[in-house]
C-alpha positions as CSV (number, residue, x, y, z in Angstrom):
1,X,125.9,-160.2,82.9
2,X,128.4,-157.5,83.9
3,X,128.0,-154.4,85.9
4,X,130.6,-151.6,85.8
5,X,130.6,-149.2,88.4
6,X,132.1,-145.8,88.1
7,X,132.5,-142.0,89.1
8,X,133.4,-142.0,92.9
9,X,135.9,-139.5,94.5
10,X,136.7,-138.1,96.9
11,X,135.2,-134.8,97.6
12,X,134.2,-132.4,100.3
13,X,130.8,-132.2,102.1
14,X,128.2,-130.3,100.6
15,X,129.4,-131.4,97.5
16,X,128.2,-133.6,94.3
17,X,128.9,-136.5,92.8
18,X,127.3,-138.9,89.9
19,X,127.8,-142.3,90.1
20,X,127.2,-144.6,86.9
21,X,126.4,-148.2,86.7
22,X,127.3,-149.7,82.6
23,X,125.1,-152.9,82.2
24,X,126.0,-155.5,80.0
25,X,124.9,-158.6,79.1
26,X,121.0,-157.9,79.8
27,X,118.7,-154.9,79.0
28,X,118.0,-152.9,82.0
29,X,114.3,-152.5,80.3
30,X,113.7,-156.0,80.9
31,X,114.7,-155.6,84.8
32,X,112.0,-155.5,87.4
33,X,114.6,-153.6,89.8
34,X,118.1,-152.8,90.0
35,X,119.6,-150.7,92.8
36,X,122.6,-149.2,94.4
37,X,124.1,-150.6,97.6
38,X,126.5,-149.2,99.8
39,X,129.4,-150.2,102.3
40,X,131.1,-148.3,104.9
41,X,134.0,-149.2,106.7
42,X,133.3,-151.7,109.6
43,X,129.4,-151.7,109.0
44,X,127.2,-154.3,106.5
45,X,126.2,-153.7,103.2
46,X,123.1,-151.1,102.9
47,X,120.8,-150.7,100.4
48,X,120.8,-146.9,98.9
49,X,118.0,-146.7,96.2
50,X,115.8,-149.1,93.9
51,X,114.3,-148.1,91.0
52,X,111.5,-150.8,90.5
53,X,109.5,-150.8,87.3
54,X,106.4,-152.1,89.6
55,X,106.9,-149.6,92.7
56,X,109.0,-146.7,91.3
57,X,112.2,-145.6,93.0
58,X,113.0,-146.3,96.3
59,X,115.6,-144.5,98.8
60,X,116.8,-145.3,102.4
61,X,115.7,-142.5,104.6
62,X,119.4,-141.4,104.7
63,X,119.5,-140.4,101.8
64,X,115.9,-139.1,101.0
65,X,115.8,-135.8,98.9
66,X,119.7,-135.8,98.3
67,X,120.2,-138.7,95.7
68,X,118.2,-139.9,93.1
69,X,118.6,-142.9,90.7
70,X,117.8,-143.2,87.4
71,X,117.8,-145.6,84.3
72,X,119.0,-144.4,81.2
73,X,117.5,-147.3,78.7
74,X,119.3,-146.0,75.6
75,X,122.9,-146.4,77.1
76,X,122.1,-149.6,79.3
77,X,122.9,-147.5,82.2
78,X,121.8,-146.8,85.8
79,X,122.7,-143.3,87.4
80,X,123.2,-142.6,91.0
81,X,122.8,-138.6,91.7
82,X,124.2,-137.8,95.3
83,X,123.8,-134.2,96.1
84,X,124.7,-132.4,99.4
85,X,127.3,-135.4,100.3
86,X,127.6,-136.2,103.7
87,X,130.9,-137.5,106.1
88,X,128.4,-140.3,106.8
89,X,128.0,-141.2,103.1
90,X,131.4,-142.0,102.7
91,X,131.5,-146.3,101.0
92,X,132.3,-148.2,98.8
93,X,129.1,-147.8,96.2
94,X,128.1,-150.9,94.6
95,X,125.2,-151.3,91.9
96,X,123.6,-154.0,91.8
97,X,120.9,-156.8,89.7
98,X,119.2,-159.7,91.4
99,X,121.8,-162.1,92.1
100,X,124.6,-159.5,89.7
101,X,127.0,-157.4,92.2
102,X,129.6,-154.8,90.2
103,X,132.9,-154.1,91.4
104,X,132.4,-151.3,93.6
105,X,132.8,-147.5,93.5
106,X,134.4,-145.6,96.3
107,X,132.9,-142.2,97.2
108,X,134.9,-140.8,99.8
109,X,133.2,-137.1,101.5
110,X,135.6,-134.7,104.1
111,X,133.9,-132.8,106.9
């Protein structure tokens, strides 16, 4: 199993940005969760938003009403929408399956 991360930037606040997880080696269909994760400088590994097939989606209240994930079955693919970007959002973006991390995305935002 192989997850590749993709689509950060840098960008300014206030600003957009679409992050995409390509999953291969498993159907996302036949995974009870799968989430995004995130990493700032000098602080431990967060957990963004879940989208579980039992509980729905599931978003840290930082990033409530700003990003939304979504699973797109067809491609084997697992979206990250970030809207109204944040200084404090800026990490390393990382998607992740139980026990599966990808590589990473960095999403850098200016103030």
């Amino acid at each position: 199993v192989q997850l590749q991360a993709s689509g950060g930037g840098s960008v300014q606040a206030g600003e957009a940005l679409r992050l995409t997880c390509t999953v291969s080696g498993i159907r996302i269909n036949n995974m009870a969760s799968i989430s995004w994760y995130r990493q700032a400088p000098g602080k431990q590994r967060e957990l963004v938003a879940r989208s579980s097939i039992f509980d729905g989606a599931y978003y840290a209240d930082s990033v409530k009403g700003r990003f939304t994930i979504t699973r797109a079955s067809a491609r084997n693919t697992v979206y990250l929408q970030m809207n109204s970007l944040k200084f404090e959002d800026t990490a390393v973006y990382y998607c992740y399956l139980p026990d599966v991390w990808g590589q990473g995305t960095l999403v850098t935002v200016s103030s």
